[in-house]
LOLOGU-192686 format. One record per residue (C-alpha): x, y negated, z negated; residue in three letters. Coordinates in Angstrom, 1 decimal. Each point is the difference from the previous one (the first is absolute). Layout:
<bakols>
X,Y,Z,code
X,Y,Z,ALA;
...
</bakols>
This chain:
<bakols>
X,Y,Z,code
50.3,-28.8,86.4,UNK;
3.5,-0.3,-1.0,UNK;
1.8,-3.4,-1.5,UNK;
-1.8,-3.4,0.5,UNK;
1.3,-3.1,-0.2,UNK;
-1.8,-2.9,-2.3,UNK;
-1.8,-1.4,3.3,UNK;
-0.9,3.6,0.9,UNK;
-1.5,0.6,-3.1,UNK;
-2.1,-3.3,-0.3,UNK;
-1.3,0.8,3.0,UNK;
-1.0,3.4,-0.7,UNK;
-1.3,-1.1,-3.7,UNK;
-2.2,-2.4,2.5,UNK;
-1.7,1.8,2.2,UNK;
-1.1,2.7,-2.6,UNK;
-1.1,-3.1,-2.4,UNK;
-2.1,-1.2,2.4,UNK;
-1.0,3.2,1.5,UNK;
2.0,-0.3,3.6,UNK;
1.7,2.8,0.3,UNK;
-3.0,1.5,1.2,UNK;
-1.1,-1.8,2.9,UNK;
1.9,-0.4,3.6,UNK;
2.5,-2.5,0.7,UNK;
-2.3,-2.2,1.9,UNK;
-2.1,-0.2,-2.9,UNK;
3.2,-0.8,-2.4,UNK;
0.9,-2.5,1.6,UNK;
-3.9,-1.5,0.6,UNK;
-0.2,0.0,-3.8,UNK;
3.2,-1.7,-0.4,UNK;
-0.5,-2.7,2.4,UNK;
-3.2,-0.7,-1.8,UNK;
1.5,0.4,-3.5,UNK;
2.7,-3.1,1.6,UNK;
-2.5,-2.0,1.3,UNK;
-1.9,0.2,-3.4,UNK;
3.0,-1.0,-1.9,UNK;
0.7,-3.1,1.9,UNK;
-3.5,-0.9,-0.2,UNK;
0.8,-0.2,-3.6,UNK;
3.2,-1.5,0.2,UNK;
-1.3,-2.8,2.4,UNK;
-3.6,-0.4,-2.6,UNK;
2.7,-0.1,-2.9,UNK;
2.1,-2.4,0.7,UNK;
-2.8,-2.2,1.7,UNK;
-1.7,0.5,-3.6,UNK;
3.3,-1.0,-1.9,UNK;
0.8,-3.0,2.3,UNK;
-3.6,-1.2,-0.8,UNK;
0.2,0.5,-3.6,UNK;
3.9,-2.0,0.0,UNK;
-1.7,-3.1,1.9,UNK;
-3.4,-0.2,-1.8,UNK;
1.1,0.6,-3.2,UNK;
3.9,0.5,-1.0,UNK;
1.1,-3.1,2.3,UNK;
-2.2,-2.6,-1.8,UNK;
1.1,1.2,-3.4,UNK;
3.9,0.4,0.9,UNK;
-0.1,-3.2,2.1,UNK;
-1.4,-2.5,-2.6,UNK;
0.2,-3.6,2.1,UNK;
3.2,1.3,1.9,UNK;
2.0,0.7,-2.9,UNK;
0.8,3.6,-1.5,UNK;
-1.8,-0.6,-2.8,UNK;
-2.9,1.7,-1.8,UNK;
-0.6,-3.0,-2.2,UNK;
0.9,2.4,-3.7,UNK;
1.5,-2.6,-2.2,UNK;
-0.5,-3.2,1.6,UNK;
-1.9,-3.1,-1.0,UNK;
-3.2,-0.1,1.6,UNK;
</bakols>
């Protein structure tokens, strides 16, 4: 196979991982258009979740009447 660069060798380490190297390269590259679509399903889901979770929650505790404060050692 002679020398392989890092890339070369990710790749390579990659398609016997996930069991690639056997199939055509029509097939590859089906799998890895899925595999891209399922990852940015994730990514999109994610960030929706943490955008969510920063406006329900983490906003109304940060933001405390406008001010930066969290209300520890104040008079109430």
């Amino acid at each position: 196979m002679g020398e392989m660069n890092w890339v070369s060798k990710k790749i390579h380490l990659y398609n016997v991982t996930m069991g690639l190297y056997m199939l055509d390269w029509w097939e590859r590259c089906l799998f890895n258009i899925m595999v891209l679509i399922l990852l940015c399903f994730i990514f999109l889901n994610g960030s929706r979740f943490a955008i969510d979770v920063y406006q329900s929650h983490l906003k109304v505790m940060f933001m405390n009447g406008g001010k930066y404060d969290m209300g520890i050692g104040t008079p109430s």
